[in-house]
N, C-alpha and C positions, 0 to 999 in steps of 0.2 A: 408508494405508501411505505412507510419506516416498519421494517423487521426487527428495528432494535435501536433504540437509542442509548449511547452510553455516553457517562458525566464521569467527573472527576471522582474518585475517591472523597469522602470525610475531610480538612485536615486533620492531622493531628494522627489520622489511621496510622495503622504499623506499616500500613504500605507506603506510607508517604516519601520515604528516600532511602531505604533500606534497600528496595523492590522496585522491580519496573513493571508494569501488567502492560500487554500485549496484544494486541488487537491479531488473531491470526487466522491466517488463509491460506489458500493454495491455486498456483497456477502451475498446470502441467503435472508433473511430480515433483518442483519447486514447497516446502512448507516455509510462508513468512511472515514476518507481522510489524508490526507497526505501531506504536508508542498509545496505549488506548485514550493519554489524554490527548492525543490530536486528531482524532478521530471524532468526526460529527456524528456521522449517524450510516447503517447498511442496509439499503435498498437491493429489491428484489427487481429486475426488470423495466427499470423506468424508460421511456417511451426516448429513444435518442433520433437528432434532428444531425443525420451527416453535413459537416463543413466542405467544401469542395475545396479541391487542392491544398489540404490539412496531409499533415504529414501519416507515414502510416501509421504512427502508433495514437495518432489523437481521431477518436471512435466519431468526436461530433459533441454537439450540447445535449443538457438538461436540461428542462425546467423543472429547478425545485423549490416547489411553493412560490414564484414570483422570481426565485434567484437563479441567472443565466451559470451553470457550473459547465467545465469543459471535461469531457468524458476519455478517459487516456485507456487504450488497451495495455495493463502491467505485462501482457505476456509478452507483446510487440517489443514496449520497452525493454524490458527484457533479454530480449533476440531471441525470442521463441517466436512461433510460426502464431498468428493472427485469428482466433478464432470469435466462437460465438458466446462468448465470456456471458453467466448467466448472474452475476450478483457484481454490488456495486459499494465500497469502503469512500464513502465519501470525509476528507480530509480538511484538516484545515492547513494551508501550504501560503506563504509570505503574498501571494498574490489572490489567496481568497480560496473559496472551495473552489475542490477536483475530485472527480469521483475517477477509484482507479475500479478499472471491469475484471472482477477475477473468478477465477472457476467456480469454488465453493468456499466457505465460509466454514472455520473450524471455532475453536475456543477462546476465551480469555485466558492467558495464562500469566502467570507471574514467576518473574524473573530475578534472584539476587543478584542485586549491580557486580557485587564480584565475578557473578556466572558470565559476563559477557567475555569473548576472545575477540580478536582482530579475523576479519576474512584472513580465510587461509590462501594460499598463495594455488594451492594444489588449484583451485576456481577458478577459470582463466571465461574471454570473453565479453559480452558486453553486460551481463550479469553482473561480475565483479567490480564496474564499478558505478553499481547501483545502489551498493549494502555498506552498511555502514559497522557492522560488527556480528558476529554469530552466538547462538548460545546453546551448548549441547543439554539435551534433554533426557533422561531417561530413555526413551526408546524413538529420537530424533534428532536432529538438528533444525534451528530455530534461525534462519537468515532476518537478522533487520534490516527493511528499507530504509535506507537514505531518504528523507520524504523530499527536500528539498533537489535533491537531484532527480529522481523519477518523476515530480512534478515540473520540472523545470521543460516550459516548452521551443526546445532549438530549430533553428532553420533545418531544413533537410539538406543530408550531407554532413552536419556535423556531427563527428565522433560523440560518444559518452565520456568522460571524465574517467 
């Protein structure tokens, strides 16, 4: 059952290219987010069907509402340690929806495009090249996911990019 559907902005909003609003969450002590216009919709707990011999970071399927989605543990991907990730940012990603599993679920936040920086280099591991830009907050740091890399499902064995 959807805990939150979110849609584009208005056009024409002040948000429209000025701004980028941000779908945000957290895995671990990781806070990150995700471009909110690609974001379908977050689930709480939906019922997941394990694939056998899927690699570690892909949790299994969804069914949502009729539509077969493949279920990625973000913390896996990540190179964090594999848990029992309790909400779901389901995406829209070049090969259709993916629901990523992540700890909890924080804000909508908006971003001026100027505010983004490059991953800092200080980020080493397989983290780093999952994100595609950072943006310092007030009282955080804001990592964006790369949607198309964290969705991207590789044989096992292969490095991350």
């Amino acid at each position: 059952m959807p805990v939150e559907q979110l849609s584009a902005p208005p056009s024409g909003a002040a948000t429209d290219r000025d701004t980028v609003q941000y779908c945000t969450f957290w895995v671990d002590d990781l806070y990150l987010g995700i471009d909110a216009l690609m974001v379908q919709e977050v689930l709480r707990n939906p019922g997941i069907t394990p694939v056998p011999l899927a690699p570690p970071a892909i949790r299994g399927l969804i069914n949502l509402r009729g539509q077969i989605v493949t279920a990625v543990d973000l913390g896996a991907r990540l190179g964090r340690t594999p848990t029992e990730r309790r909400m779901n940012v389901v995406v829209r990603a070049a090969e259709g929806s993916v629901s990523l599993l992540v700890d909890r679920i924080a804000d909508v936040v908006e971003v001026p495009r100027s505010g983004h920086e490059a991953v800092p280099t200080t980020l080493t591991g397989v983290a780093r090249g999952q994100l595609s830009a950072t943006c310092p907050l007030a009282d955080s740091l804001l990592l964006i996911l790369d949607v198309a890399r964290v969705t991207a499902v590789r044989p096992e064995g292969e490095g991350s990019r």
